[in-house]
C-alpha positions as CSV (number, residue, x, y, z in Angstrom):
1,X,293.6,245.2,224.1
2,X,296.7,243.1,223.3
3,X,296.7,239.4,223.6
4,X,299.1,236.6,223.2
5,X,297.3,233.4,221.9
6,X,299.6,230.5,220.8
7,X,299.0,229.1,217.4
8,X,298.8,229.5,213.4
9,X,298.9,233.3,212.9
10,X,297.1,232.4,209.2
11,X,294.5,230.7,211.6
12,X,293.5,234.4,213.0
13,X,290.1,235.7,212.6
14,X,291.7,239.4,212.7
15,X,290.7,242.0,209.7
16,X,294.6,242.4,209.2
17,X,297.5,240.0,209.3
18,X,301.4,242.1,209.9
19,X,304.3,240.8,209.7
20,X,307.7,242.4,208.8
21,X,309.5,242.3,205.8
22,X,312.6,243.2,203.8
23,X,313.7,246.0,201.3
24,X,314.9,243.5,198.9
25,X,312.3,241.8,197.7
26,X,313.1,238.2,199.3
27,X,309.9,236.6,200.8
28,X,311.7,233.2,201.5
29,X,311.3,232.6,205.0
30,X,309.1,233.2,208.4
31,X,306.1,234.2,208.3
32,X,306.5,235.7,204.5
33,X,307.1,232.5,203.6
34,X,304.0,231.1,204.7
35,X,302.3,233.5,203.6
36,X,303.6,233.3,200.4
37,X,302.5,229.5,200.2
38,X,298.8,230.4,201.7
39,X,298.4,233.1,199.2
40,X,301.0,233.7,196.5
41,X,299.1,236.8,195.2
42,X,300.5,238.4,198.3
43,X,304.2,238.1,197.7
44,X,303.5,239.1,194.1
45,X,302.3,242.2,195.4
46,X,305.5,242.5,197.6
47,X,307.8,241.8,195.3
48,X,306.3,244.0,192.4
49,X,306.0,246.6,194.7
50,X,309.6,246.3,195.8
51,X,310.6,246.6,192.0
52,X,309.5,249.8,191.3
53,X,311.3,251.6,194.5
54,X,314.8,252.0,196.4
55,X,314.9,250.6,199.9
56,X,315.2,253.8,201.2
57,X,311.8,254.6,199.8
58,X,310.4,251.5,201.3
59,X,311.8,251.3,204.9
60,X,309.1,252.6,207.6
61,X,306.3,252.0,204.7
62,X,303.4,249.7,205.0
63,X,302.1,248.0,202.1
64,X,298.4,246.8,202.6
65,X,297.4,243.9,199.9
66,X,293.6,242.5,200.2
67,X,293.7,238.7,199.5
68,X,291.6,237.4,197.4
69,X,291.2,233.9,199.2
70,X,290.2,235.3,202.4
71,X,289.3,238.8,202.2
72,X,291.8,239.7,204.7
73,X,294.3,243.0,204.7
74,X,297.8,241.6,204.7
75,X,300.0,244.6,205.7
76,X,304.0,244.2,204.9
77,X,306.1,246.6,207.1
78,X,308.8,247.5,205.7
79,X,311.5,247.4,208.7
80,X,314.6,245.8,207.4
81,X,316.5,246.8,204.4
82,X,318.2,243.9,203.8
83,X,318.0,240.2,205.4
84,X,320.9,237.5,206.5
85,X,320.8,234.6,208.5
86,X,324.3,235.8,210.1
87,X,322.6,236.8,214.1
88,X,323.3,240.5,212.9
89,X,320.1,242.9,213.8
90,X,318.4,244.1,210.4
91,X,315.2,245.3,211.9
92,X,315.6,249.1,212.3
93,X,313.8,250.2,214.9
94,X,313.0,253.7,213.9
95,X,311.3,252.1,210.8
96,X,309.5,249.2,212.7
97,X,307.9,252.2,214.6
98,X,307.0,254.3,211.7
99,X,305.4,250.8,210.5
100,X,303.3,250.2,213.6
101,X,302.3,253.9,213.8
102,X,300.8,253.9,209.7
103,X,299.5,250.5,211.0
104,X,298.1,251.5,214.3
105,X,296.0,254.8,212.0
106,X,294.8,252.4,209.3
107,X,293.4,249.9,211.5
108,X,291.5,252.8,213.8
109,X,290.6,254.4,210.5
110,X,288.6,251.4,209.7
111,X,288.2,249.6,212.7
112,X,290.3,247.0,212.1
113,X,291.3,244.2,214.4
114,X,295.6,242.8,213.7
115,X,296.9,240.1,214.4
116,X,300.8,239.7,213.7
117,X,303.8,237.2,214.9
118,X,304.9,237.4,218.4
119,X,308.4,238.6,218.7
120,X,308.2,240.2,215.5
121,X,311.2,241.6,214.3
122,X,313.0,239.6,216.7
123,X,313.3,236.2,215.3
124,X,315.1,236.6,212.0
125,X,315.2,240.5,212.2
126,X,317.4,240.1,215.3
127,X,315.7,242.9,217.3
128,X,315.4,242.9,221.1
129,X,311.6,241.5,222.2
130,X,311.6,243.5,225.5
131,X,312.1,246.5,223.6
132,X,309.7,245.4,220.7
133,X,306.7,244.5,222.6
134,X,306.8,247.7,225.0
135,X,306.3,249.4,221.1
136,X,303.6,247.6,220.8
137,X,302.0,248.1,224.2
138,X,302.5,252.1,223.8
139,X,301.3,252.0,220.0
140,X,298.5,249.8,220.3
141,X,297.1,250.3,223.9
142,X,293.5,251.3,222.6
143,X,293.2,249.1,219.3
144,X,292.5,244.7,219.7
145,X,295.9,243.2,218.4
146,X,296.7,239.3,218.8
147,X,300.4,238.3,218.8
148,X,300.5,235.0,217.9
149,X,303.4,232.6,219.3
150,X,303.7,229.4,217.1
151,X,306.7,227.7,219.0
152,X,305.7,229.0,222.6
153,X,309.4,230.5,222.0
């Protein structure tokens, strides 16, 4: 079941928090930036992990990180190589769905709940929503994911 509940994704009750992220290492702004400042532990994962491979290695990958403050998965998907505040589209779709998809079979596999931003990808990844959330409806139809809308927006 897929809900949309308006609020503070970090406020979730959900086993995993997803959210998208970039090939470069850059965890500056969004919801990686918040993140970042809940849990730095998080982003040091990230970035380490983004040392040690190519962004061609990365995009379509899923990183899972446990946090140590809340016990929570926090799963990076790796669906933009690079990043730019410039209204271009980074997200690639193909890898966005590659990400939901290792997402989708982690979360069964250990019957996981998710919750993740509403419109992600959209927002600073410059994907189309329509297109993003029917993804999610045909990825996620059986598993309990929460998209969580902060501005209403």
């Amino acid at each position: 079941m897929i809900k949309i509940i308006d609020g503070d994704l970090l406020t979730s009750n959900t086993d995993i928090i997803a959210h998208q992220v970039n090939c470069k290492g850059a965890f500056n702004s969004g919801v990686a930036k918040a993140i970042r400042d809940y849990d730095v532990q998080v982003y040091k994962d990230y970035h380490s992990f983004c040392s040690i491979n190519t962004p061609e290695q990365l995009l379509g990958s899923v990183r899972y990180f446990q946090s140590n403050i809340d016990a929570r998965i926090y799963a990076n998907l790796f669906a933009q190589k690079s990043y730019g505040y410039d209204g271009k589209q980074y997200t690639d779709i193909d890898a966005l769905r590659k990400c939901f998809e290792n997402l989708k079979s982690y979360a069964v596999l250990e019957n996981m709940s998710i919750a993740m931003p509403y419109k992600i990808g959209c927002v600073r990844g410059g994907a189309n929503w329509e297109e993003v959330h029917q993804m999610i409806e045909n990825i996620f139809y059986d598993c309990n994911v929460e998209l969580w809308r902060l501005d209403k927006g």
